[in-house]
N, C-alpha and C positions, 0 to 999 in steps of 0.2 A: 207521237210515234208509238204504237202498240209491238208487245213481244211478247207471245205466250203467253198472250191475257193478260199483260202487266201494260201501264203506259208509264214509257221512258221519254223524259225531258232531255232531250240535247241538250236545250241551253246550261239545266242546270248541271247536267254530270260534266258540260265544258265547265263550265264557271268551280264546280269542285274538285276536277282532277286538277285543273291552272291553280285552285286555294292550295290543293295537299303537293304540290310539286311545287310551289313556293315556298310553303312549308321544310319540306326538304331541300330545297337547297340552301334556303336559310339556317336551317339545321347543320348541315353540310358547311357553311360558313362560317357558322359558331364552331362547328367544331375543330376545322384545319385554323383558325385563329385564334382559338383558346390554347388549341397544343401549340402554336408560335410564338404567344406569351409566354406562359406553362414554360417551355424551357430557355426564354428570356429571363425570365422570372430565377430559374434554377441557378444560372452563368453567373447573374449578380449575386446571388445567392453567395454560393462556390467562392467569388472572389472576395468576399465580406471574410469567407469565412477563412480561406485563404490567409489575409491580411491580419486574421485576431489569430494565424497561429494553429490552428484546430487540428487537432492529430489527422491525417491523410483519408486512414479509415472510417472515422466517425464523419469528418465532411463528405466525405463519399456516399453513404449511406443516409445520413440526413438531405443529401440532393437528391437523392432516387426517393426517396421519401415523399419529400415534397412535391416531387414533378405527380408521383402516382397521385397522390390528395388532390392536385390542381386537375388532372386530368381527370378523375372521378367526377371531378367539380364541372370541368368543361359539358362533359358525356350525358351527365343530369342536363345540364342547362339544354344541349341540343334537343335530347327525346323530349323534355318540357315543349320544347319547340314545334313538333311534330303532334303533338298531342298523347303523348305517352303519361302518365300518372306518375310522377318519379316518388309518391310517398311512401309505395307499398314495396319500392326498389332502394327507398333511402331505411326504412324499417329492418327490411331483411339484412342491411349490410350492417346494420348497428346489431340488430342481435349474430351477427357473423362473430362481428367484434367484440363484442361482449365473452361470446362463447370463445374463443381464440385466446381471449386475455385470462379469464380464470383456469384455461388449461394452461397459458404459457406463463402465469403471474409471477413465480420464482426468474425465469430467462426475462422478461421485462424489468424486474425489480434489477438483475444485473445489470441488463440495458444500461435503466434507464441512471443506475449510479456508473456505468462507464463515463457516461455525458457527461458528467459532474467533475469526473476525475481529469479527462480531457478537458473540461472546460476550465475547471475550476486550479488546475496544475500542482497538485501537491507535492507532485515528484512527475519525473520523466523518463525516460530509458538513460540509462546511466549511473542513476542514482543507488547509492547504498542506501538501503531503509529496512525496518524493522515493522513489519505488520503483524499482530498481537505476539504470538512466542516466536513468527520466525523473521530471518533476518538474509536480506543476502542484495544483487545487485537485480535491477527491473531491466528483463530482459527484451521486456513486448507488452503493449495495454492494447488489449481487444476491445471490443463492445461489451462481452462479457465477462472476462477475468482477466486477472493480470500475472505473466510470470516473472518469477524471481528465480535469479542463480544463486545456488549457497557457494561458500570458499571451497568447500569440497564436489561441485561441478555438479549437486542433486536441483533438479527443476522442479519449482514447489509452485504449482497452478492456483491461485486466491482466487475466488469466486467476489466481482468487485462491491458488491452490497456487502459483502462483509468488510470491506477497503471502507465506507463511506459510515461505518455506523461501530468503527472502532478505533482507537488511537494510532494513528501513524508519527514513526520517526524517525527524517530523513537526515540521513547521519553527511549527506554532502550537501546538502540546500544553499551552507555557506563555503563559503572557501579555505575559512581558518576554524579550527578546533581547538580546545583547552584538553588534556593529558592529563590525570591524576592518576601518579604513581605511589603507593603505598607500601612501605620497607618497615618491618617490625623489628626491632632493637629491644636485648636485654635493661631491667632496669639496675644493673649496674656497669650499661655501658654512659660514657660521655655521649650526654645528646645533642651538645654545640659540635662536638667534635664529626658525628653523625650528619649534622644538617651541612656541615660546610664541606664534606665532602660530596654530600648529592649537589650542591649549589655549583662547586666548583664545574665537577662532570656537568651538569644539565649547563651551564654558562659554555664550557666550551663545545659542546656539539653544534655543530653547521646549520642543523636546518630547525633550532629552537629560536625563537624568537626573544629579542631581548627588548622588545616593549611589544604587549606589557613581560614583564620581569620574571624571571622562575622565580616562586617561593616556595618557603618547607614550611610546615606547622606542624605541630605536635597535636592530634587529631583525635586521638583514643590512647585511654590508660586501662589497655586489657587484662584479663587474669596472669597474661602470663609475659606480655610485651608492651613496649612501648610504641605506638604506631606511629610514623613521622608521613606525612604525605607531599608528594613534590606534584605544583604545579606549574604546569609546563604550556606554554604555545606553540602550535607550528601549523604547517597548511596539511590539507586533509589526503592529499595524497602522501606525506610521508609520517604519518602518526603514526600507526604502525610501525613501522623499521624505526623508528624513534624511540618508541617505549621498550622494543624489545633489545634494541642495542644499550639503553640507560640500563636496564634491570640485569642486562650482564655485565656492567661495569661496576654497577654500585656492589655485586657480589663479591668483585675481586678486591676494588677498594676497600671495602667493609673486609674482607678476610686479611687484608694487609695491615690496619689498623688495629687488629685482635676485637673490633667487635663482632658480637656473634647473634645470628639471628635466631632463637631461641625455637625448641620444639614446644609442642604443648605439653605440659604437665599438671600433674592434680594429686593432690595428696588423700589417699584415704584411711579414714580412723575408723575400727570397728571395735566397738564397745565389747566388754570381755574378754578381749585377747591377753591380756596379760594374766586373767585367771584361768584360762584354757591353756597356756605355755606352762603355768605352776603344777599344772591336774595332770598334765604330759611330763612334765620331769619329775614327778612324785612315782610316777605308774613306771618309770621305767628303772628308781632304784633297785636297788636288788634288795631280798633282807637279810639281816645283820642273824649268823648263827653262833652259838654259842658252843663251845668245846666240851664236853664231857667227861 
């Protein structure tokens, strides 16, 4: 069959529309079945991660995550199907990602140590902890930082790469804590007499634990005191209200007893002073007149 000076094969333009319209709808079936895996795929996913626990947020986002990577996955696969080149489409999307990550590489580095924190549970909301100088309760872990509450109510936002690449100290992780209270005594007070009064108090308060046992030691022999230290057990929500109710007993006991806690003092000597006081009372006799 001629057209416009061209000759057109029926047979073959049927034989290739029937190729490329198999094409697409095999295309077309990769792709409505690869997204029906794709979020098969995610649900088990989700409940894996569900089951280990995985902060809400972070599993959230790791599912959207993945469904998008599968679905990238599917979409290549179909236009491959079709006859599309997916190299010069998988190229561009890698230098996308390239360029994306060295402008976002500090919000990735956070990212990527929130995962770690979530995953790896150092601490959790609730927790008292200490990350490098500051200290307070963890009020919320994001993907990218973490906040903390101080005791006086200030919101102090941790960038979490800095969480993963410095010492943390979670002051609740366990349930019980050890107390060291420290009481300085003169050294011409009684030091038996000193320890068995903290022993006594620390023995009878209610929420000290009496195994293991309060002890006092003698800890330091300072310039100007003697330092007795009491250690003490109890669980971590009443440590606090513990040490500060022992340290206002041991004052009154300690004042009842005449021991005294000593201020700091220091002796200073300065050389020539007693020939500056002679050169000062010399200068200020008077002289001796004679009567005529």
């Amino acid at each position: 069959m001629g057209f416009l000076g061209f000759t057109i094969d029926i047979a073959t333009l049927t034989d290739s529309a029937l190729t490329l319209l198999f094409k697409v709808v095999l295309a077309l079936l990769i792709f409505i079945v690869g997204r029906w895996l794709a979020k098969k795929a995610v649900t088990v996913t989700n409940r894996i991660m569900v089951r280990s626990r995985i902060d809400d947020t972070v599993a959230s986002f790791l599912g959207r995550l993945l469904y998008g990577i599968l679905l990238v996955i599917v979409a290549l696969a179909a236009l491959n199907q079709v006859g599309v080149h997916t190299t010069s489409v998988v190229a561009i999307l890698g230098g996308a990602a390239v360029a994306i990550g060295l402008s976002l590489k500090d919000q990735l580095s956070n990212f990527a140590a929130g995962i770690m924190i979530v995953t790896f549970r150092p601490f959790v909301r609730g927790d008292y902890v200490q990350i490098k100088t500051f200290t307070g309760t963890v009020t919320e872990i994001t993907l990218v930082n973490t906040h903390l509450t101080t005791i006086n109510n200030h919101d102090i936002i941790i960038p979490n790469s800095d969480i993963t690449t410095s010492a943390t100290t979670n002051y609740t992780a366990l349930p019980n804590r050890r107390v060291d209270i420290t009481i300085r005594i003169g050294y011409d007070a009684d030091i038996k007499t000193a320890k068995k009064i903290m022993l006594d108090l620390a023995r009878d308060n209610a929420v000290v634990f009496s195994d293991p046992a309060p002890i006092v030691r003698v800890t330091n022999l300072g310039e100007n005191s003697v330092d007795l230290t009491l250690n003490v057990w109890t669980t971590n929500d009443d440590w606090w209200a513990m040490q500060c109710e022992l340290l206002e007993q041991f004052k009154y006991a300690l004042d009842d007893n005449k021991i005294d806690i000593p201020f700091p003092q220091r002796s200073v000597h300065v050389k020539g002073l007693d020939m500056l006081v002679n050169n000062m009372d010399q200068s200020q006799k008077l002289p001796m007149t004679k009567d005529e």
